[in-house]
N, C-alpha and C positions, 0 to 999 in steps of 0.2 A: 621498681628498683632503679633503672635507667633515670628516671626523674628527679631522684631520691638524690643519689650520687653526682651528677651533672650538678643539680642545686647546690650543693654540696663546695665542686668545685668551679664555684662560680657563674654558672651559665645560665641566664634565665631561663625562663622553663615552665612549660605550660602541654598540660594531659589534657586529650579528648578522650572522653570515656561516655558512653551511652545506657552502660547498669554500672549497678556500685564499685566503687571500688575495691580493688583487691579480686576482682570478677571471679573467674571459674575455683581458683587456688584456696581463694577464700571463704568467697559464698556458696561454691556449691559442688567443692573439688575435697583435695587434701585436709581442710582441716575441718569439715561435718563430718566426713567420712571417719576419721580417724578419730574424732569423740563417739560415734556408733561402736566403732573397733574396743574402745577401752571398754563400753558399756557389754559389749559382746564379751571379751574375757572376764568382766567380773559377772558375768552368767555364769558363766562355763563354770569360773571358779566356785560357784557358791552350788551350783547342780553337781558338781562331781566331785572337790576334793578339799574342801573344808574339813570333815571329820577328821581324814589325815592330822590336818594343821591342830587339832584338838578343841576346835570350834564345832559347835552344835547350832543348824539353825532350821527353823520349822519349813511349811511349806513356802517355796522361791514360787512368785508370782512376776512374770514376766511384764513388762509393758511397751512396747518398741515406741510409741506414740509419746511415753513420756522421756523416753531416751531420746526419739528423734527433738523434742522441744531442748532440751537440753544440746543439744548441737549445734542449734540455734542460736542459742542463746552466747555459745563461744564463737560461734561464726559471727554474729554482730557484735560482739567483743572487739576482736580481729579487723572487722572491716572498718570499728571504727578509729582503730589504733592506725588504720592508714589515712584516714581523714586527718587525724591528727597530725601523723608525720606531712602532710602536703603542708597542713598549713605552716608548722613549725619552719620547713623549709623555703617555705614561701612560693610552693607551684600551684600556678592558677590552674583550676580543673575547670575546660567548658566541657557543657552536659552537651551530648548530641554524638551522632554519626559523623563522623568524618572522608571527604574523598578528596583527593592528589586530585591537585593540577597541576599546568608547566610551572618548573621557576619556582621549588622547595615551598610551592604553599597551598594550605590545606580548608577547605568549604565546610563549614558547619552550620546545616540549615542557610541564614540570609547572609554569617557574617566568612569573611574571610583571614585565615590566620597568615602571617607570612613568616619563615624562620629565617633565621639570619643564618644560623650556622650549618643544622640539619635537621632533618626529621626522621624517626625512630619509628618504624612499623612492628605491633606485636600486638595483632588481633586474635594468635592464640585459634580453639578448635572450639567444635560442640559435638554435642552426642549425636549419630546417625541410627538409621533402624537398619534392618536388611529386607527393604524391600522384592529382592530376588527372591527371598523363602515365603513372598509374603507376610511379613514382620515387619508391616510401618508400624512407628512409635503411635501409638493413641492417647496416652497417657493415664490407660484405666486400666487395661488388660496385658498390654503390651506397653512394658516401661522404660526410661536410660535410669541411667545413674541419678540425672537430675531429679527425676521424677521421685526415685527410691529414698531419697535423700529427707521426703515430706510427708511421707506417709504418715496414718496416724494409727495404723498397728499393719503389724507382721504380715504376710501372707501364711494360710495354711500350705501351697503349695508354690514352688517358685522354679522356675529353668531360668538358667542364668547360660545363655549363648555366646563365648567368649570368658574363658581362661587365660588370658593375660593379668596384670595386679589386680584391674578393678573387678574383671568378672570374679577373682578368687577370692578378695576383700570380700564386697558385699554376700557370695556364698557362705564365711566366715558367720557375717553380721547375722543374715537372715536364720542360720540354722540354728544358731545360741540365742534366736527370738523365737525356735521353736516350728520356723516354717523346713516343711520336707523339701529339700533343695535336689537336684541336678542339675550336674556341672557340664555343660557342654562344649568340647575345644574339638574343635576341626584336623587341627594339629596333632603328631602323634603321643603330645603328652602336652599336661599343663602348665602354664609359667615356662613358655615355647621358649624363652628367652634367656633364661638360667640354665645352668648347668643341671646335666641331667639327675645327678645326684640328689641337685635341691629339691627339683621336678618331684623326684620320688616319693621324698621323705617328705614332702605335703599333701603327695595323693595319698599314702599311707594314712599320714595325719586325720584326713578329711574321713577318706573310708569309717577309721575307728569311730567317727565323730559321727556318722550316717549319712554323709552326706554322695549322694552318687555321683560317681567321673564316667561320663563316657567321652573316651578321648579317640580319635581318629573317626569322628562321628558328623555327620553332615545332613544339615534339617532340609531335607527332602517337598518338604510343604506346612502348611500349619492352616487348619481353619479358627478364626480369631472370631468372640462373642465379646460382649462386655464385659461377663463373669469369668470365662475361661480361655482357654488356650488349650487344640488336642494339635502337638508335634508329630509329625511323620519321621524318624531320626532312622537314619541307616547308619550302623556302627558297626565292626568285625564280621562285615559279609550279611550282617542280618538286617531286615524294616522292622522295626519298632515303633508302638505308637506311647507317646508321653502324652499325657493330661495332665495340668497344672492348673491354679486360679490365676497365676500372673507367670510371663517371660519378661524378665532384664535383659536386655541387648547390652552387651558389653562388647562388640566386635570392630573396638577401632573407633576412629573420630573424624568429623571433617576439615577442613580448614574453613575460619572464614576470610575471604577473600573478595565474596560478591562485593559490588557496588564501590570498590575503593578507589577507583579510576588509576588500576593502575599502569595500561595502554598507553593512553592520556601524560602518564610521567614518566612516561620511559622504563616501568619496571616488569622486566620480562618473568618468565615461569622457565624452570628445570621442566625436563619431560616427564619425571613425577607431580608435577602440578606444583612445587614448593616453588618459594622466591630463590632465583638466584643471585648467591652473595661471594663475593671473594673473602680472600684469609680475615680481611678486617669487617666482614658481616656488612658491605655495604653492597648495595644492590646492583643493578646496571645504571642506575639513574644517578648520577653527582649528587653527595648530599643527602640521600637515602639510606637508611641501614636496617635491617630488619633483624629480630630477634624471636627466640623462641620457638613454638611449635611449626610457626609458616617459614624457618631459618633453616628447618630439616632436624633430623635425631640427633643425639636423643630426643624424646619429647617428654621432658620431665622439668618440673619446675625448679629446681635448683641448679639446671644445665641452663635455664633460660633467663635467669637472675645474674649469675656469673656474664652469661652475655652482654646483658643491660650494666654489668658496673664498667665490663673491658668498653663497651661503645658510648658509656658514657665519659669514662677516660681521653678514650683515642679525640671524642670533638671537644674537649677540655683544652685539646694540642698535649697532651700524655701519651707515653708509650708504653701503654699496660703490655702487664705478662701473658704471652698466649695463653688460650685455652686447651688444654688434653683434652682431646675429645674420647681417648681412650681409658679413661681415668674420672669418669663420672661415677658415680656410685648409684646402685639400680636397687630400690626395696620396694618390698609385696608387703606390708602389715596385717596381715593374717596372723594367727596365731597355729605355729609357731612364726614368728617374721622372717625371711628370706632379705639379705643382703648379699650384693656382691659387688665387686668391680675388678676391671680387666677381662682377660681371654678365659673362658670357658674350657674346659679338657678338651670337647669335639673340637673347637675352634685350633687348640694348640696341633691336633692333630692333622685336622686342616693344612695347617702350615707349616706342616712335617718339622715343626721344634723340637728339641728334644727338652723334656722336662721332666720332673720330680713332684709328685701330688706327696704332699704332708698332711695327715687327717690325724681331728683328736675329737673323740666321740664325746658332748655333753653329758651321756652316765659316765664318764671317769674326771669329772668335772667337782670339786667339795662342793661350790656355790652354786652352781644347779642342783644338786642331790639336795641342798638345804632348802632352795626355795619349790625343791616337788616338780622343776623345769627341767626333767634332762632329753625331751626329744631335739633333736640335732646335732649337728658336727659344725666344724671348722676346718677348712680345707683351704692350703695354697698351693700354686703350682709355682715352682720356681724353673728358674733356668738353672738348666744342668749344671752346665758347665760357671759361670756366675754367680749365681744363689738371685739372681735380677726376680724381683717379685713379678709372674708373667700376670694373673690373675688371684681372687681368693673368692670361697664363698662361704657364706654364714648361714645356718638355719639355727635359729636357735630366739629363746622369749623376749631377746633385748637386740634382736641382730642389727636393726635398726642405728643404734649407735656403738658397738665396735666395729662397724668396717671402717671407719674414719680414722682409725688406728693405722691399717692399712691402705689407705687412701692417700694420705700425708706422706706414709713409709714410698711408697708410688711417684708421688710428684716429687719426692726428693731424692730417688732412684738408690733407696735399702737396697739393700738385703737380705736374705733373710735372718742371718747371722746378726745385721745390725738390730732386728726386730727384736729380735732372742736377748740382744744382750741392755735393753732396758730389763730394765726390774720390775714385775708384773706385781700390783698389790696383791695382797691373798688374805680371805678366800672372793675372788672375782671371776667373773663369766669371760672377761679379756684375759685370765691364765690359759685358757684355750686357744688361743692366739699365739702366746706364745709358746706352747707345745706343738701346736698345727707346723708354726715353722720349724722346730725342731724335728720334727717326725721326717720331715723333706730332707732333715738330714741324715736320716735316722739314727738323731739321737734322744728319741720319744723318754720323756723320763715316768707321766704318769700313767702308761697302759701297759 
């Protein structure tokens, strides 16, 4: 993105990159993931509730191996639509590792590059194990995300270690391919980062689905084989032992940062280990600017693209529009999906706000009851006294893109009143949005 935009306006412009491009987001992140996700609900859809729909269809024969090729197949879609944009734009991509030296310029292999104006750090994370429980990644028994991403069928049995989006996702994926899943979160509930609400009504979801939550739950030890994985899990005062064919580690990411010389150029570390960057994301080093997951949270890639347009701006000599950091939008694609953004109830309670939660439940929804989708709600918190949107959360089959509704209503400092008073199509899943803020007033018209 940073490359994209910069080129854009004006500034030559040349990528190191070492794998393909468009790396983790493309090839082995958000958008495989999210073609497994589609292929997992049209499971679910065709195993549970076709007949409903007045569709009849024989025995459903699963195949994860030909879903995972098909992911594939869009993920080099995708990475090649960025090959494309480089060239159209005209950024030269050298293949290789890259490391800082003094004086804004960067070592690739033999050759050296020099920038005139600045150079742009966003080396972004990778999957870790947890080697404390004994759970190094091996990549047969004990997997990340990367690894789950290639398989060439299901597991019969799977522990997925970390309930945050991805652990939940792939929990999603794997059970609608038929593998016996347990969900394991250390935390005292899943999706630790949403509102507790949402938390719920996807452990709910899951349970119905078979899939096991043990939450406040802490792997104790593991002895690791090629074929299996036996967990030692203490959970509600009790030792358990799990047996599975594979563990997914989903507990968090690392930075990469080895090898980047960045000592050498003057670019220091926070005492969380992230770069440190002032308000314009530029390092301690003149002429550095860092972006994305090593720039600190969010660590989502549409927090980390916005980065890249504002720093490709600001060394354009632009004076882009901050960034809200409070004002990202955070979604789990699980089915039901989980959207939100802003303050959380606990959080509003935290900071002793006074507010107003406005809820409107998916069964009082026409266009969920039509499309057989009514688990979830729609909830905002407003300021009391203002109607100031403080936060919203979304569970619901499409939540994914109505929080953007709200997101925009956010950056342009709504109301909830002014949310209310556009004209909602009907019959739509976004009339729930517009009831949610009604309800905060309470003046709920369909419940």
């Amino acid at each position: 993105m940073v490359a994209i935009v910069a080129a854009q306006l004006g500034v030559n412009t040349a990528v190191v990159e070492r794998e393909k491009l468009g790396v983790v987001c493309v090839n082995i992140g958000c958008i495989p993931s999210k073609a497994l996700l589609h292929s997992a609900y049209v499971a679910n859809l065709l195993k549970h509730d076709v007949k409903e729909l007045g569709i009849t269809v024989g025995d459903v024969t699963l195949d994860y191996g030909a879903a995972m090729r098909r992911s594939r197949q869009v993920s080099e879609q995708n990475a090649k639509g960025v090959e494309f944009l480089m060239k159209k734009h005209k950024v030269t991509v050298v293949r290789g590792t890259g490391k800082l030296l003094p004086g804004k310029k960067v070592q690739v292999g033999n050759d050296t590059l020099t920038a005139t104006k600045a150079i742009v750090l966003a080396t972004g994370t990778r999957v870790k194990g947890l080697p404390q429980a004994g759970l190094e990644l091996n990549k047969t028994s004990v997997i990340s995300s990367d690894e789950a991403l290639f398989l060439e069928q299901a597991p019969k049995s799977l522990a997925v270690i970390g309930a945050g989006a991805v652990g939940v996702e792939f929990a999603d994926i794997f059970n609608a391919f038929g593998a016996a899943v347990t969900l394991i979160e250390v935390l005292p509930r899943i999706l630790p980062i949403e509102d507790a609400e949402s938390s719920a009504a996807i452990a709910r979801s899951f349970k119905k689905r078979g899939i096991e939550v043990l939450v406040g739950a802490k792997v104790k030890g593991a002895k690791v084989t090629p074929k299996k994985v036996t967990l030692e899990v203490e959970a509600g005062g009790k030792t358990r032992t799990v047996e599975v064919e594979k563990v997914l580690v989903a507990a968090g990411r690392a930075l990469n940062l080895e090898g980047l010389g960045l000592e050498q150029a003057g670019v220091k570390l926070t005492e969380k280990g992230l770069l440190q960057v002032d308000a314009n994301l530029q390092t301690t080093a003149p002429g550095i600017y860092a972006i994305g997951d090593i720039a600190g949270p969010p660590m989502l890639a549409h927090k980390g693209s916005r980065e890249g347009i504002v720093v490709a701006e600001r060394i354009a000599g632009k004076q882009p529009h901050p960034i809200r950091y409070d004002n990202v939008p955070s979604v789990t694609y699980c089915h039901p999906e989980v959207a939100s953004i802003g303050l959380t109830e606990d959080q509003c309670k935290e900071k002793q706000l006074e507010y107003v939660a406005g809820k409107f439940p998916l069964t009082a929804s026409g266009r969920a009851r039509a499309a057989n989708e009514t688990e979830g709600f729609v909830k905002i918190l407003r300021d009391k006294q203002y109607g100031e949107i403080l936060g919203a959360h979304i569970v619901a089959s499409h939540a994914s893109e109505m929080i953007h509704e709200l997101a925009v209503a956010r950056e342009n400092e709504y109301t909830v009143e002014e949310v209310e008073l556009a004209i909602h199509a009907h019959p739509t899943l976004s009339e729930a949005v517009a009831e949610a803020a009604l309800d905060s007033l309470g003046r709920v018209i369909h419940t």
